[in-house]
N, C-alpha and C positions, 0 to 999 in steps of 0.2 A: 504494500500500500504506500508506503515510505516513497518506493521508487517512482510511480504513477507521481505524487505530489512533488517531485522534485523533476518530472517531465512536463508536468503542469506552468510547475514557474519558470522553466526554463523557454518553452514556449512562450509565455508572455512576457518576456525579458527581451527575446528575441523581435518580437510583435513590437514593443515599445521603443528600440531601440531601429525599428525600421521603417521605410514608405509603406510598408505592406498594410500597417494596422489601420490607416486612413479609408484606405481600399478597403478592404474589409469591411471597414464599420459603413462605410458607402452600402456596403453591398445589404449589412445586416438593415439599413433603414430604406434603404430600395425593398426590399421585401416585405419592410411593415407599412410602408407608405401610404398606400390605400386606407387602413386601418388608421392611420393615425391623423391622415390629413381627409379620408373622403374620397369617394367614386369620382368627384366631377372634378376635385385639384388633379389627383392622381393623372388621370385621363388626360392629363394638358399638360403636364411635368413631362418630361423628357428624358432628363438626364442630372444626377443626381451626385454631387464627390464633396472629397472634404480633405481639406489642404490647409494644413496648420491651424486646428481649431476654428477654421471658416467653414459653411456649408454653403456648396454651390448648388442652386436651383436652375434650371434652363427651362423657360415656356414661351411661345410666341404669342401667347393671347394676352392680348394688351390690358384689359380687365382685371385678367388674373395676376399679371406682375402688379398692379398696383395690390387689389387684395391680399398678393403674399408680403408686398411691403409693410403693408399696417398691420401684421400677423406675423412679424418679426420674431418676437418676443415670445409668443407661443411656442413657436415653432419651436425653437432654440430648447424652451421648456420640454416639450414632449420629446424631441428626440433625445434628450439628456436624461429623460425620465425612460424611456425605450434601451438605451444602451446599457441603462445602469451605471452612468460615471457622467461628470461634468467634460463632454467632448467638444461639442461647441459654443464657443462665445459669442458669434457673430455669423448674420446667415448674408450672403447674397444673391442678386435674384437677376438672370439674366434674359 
């Protein structure tokens, strides 16, 4: 059991000290997306990354850039609340 917990942290040692964990956590909120933001955001997002505690949004409906803008602060909450750890600070919306 010892060994599994020291494969464990080594793993997230490794995760932390790399690009990859960004990617990942991209990937794990690509997958809750819908859930956490809704059928009709979801449906209009695009593209989804996080690059030094930023998260990047990508939508071409001009409506919904401004509603992701004033939904800043949400957002930031629920995927930090989704991860489990304070990952982002700051969302931007393209």
């Amino acid at each position: 059991m010892g060994e599994f917990s020291s494969m464990q942290e080594a793993l997230k040692q490794f995760l932390n000290q790399s690009r990859l964990k960004g990617d990942l956590q991209a990937l794990q909120i690509d997958e809750i997306w819908e859930k956490l933001m809704g059928k009709t955001i979801s449906k209009y997002t695009h593209s989804i990354r996080i690059i030094q505690h930023t998260l990047f949004i990508t939508t071409t409906v001009a409506p919904l850039k401004q509603e992701l803008m004033y939904q800043k602060e949400n957002i930031i909450k629920r995927v930090n609340e989704a991860l489990g750890e304070s990952v982002i600070k700051e969302v931007v919306i393209k």
